[in-house]
C-alpha positions as semicolon CSV with decimal commas, in nm:
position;residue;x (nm);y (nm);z (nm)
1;X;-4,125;7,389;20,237
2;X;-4,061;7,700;20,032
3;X;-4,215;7,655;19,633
4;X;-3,882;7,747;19,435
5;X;-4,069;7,930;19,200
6;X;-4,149;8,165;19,496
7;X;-3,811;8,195;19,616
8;X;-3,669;8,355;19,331
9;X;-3,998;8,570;19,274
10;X;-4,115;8,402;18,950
11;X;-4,448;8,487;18,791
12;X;-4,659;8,156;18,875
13;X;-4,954;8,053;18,981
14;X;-4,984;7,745;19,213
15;X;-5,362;7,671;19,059
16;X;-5,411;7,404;18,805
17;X;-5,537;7,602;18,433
18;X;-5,806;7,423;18,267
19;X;-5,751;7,647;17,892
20;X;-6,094;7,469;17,738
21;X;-6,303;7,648;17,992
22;X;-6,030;7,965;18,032
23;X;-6,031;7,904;18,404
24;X;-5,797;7,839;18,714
25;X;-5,839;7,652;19,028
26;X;-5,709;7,944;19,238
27;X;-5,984;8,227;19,244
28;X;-5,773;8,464;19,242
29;X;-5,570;8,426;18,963
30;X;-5,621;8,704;18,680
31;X;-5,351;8,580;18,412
32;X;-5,438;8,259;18,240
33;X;-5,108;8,250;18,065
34;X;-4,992;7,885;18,036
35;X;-4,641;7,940;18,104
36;X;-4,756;8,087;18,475
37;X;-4,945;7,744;18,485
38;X;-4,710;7,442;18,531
39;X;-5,003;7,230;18,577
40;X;-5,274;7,231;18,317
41;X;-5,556;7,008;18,305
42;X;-5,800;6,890;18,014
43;X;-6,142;6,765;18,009
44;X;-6,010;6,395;17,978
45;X;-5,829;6,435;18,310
46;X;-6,125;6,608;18,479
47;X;-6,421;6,372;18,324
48;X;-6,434;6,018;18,540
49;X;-6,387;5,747;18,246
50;X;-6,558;5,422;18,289
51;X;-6,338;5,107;18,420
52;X;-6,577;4,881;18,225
53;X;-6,903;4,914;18,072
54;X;-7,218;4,812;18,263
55;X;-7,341;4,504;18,201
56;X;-7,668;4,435;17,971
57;X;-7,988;4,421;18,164
């Protein structure tokens, strides 16, 4: 499978950018431009959230 971004030489990255710590998941990316990102992630969708709250001892 050829990314269709690469076919037509785009400027992309294939890492996810996480802008609150101005960081991507691919080392060796060196622009943190969002539109180069199409998948951006915040701290909600990084931090595990509780199903239910444990229960009183």
């Amino acid at each position: 499978m050829t990314c269709p971004d690469c076919a037509t030489a785009l400027d992309h990255c294939h890492g996810t950018l996480i802008p609150t710590h101005s960081t991507c998941t691919t080392p060796s990316c060196v622009d943190l431009d969002p539109a180069r990102h199409p998948l951006t992630a915040t701290d909600d969708d990084l931090l595990p959230h509780p199903t239910s709250l444990p229960a009183a001892a």
